[in-house]
C-alpha positions, 0 to 999 in steps of 0.5 A: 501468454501461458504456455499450458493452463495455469495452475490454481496458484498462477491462477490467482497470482493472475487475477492479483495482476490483473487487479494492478493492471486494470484497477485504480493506476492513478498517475496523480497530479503533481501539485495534489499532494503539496497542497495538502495542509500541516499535517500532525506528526506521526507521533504525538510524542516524539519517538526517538527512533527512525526504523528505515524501510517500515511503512509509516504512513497511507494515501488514498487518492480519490475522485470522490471522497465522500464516496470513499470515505462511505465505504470504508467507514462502512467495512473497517468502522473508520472515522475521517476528519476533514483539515483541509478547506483547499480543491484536495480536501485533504482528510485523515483517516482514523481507526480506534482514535488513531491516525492511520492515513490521509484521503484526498481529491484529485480530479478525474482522468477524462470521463472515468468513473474510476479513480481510487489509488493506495499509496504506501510512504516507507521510512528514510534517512533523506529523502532528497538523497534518494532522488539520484539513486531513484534516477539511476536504477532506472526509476522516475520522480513523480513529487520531489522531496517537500517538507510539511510543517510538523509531518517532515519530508516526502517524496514520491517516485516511480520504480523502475518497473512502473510501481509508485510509492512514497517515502517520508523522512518524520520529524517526530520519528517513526511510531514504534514497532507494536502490535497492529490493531484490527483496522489497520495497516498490515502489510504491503506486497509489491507485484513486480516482474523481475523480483531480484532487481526490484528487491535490490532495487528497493534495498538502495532506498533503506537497506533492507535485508531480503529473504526468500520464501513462497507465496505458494508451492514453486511461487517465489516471494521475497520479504524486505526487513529492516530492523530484523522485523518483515516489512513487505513482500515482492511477488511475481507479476505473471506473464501478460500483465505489464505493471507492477503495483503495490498492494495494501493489506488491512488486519481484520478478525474476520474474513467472511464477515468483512468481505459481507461489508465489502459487498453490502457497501458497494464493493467487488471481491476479486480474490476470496478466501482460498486454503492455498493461500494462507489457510484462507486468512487472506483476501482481496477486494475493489472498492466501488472507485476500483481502489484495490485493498488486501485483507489478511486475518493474522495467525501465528505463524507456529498455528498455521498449518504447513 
């Protein structure tokens, strides 16, 4: 509990948490994702490099696809394609003609009406290497290392803290460092209780370079690199909230506008647009599964106001 009334930055640090804590915890099955049929390389050409610690692919687990593929066709303009005839009805999902993520089925947890889970698969050397280190710090493994044809090898695990994400080792390399085109992935923040452990923690899978910042004034953040490039943040999980949870981000040009979409398509804003935060380019909504999504619209970091 808090000892004095929180401020408005612990304020909103809260109700991030509170988003993890209550919305779209998804403990999948594990035979959800290994059913899933051959996916297409990351890349269509190979690209020759392997930057260890970038994000190179998504996941949304889903009660409901059609659901879910209406509402975010409805706010980011994205397109789906069905490859899949098995129970997971596996889908990609498409921005601007480019792959961007995978959506699939999985069966409800007893008569929740809830259920919608973003997953976030970084870039490693081996996967199946990983499975010892994760055991050791203290973290779990939820789909042991599998390969699919074309895609390479995954694998999905458990922090020591509660969070779950992915990791892929790709047989066509990872997609080359470019800018991010409006309508996809932007960023990833994990919301952890001790920063330090999980920093050093993820630092084990891909030698991540950490670094210290604020999220806001006296609100400590840490930024993993790789390839002397940012590629995630761990902020603090305030007291009161007992899981962390990563937490995507999507590029958009307008933040009002979308989270107009947002609304008129069913789904909740639980963070709006607020000066403390990033000038008011950021924000974070539920879709009408109680998946949690972040948006940010991008400014140069020389433009923004200090």
């Amino acid at each position: 509990m808090w000892n004095t009334e929180p401020t408005q930055e612990e304020s909103l640090l809260l109700r991030f948490a509170a988003l993890l804590l209550l919305l779209g915890m998804l403990f999948l099955p594990v035979h959800v994702v290994i059913s899933a049929p051959i996916l297409p390389p990351l890349n269509a050409k190979p690209s020759g490099q392997q930057i260890a610690g970038k994000f190179t692919w998504f996941e949304l687990a889903s009660i409901d696809i059609n659901k879910h593929k209406a509402f975010y066709a409805d706010v980011f303009g994205w397109n789906f394609k069905t490859i899949s005839k098995s129970d997971d009805q596996y889908t990609l999902i498409i921005n601007n003609g480019d792959n961007i993520a995978g959506l699939f089925n999985v069966e409800p947890s007893g008569t929740t009406k809830l259920g919608g889970l973003w997953i976030g698969l970084m870039s490693v050397d081996d996967p199946e290497k990983l499975v010892s280190v994760v055991k050791k710090a203290g973290g779990k493994v939820h789909t042991p290392p599998t390969s699919l044809a074309q895609r390479g090898k995954y694998a999905l695990f458990i922090d020591p803290e509660g969070a779950l994400f992915g990791v892929l080792k790709s047989t066509s390399g990872d997609p080359v460092d470019s800018e991010i085109e409006i309508g996809e992935f932007f960023w990833m923040d994990l919301f952890a209780k001790d920063l330090d452990k999980s920093g050093k923690f993820y630092q084990q899978l891909a030698a991540y370079e950490l670094h210290e910042t604020e999220v806001t004034k006296d609100i400590k953040r840490l930024i993993l690199k790789s390839a002397n490039k940012p590629r995630a943040g761990i902020v603090p999980l305030p007291e009161g909230a007992n899981r962390a949870g990563w937490l995507p981000y999507i590029k958009v040009d307008n933040i009002d506008w979308t989270l107009k979409k947002v609304t008129e398509a069913g789904g909740h804003v639980m963070v709006p647009p607020n000066m403390d935060l990033y000038d008011g380019n950021l924000a974070i909504f539920t879709d009408p599964l109680g998946g949690v999504m972040g948006i940010v619209k991008w400014i140069k970091p020389s433009t923004v106001k200090k």
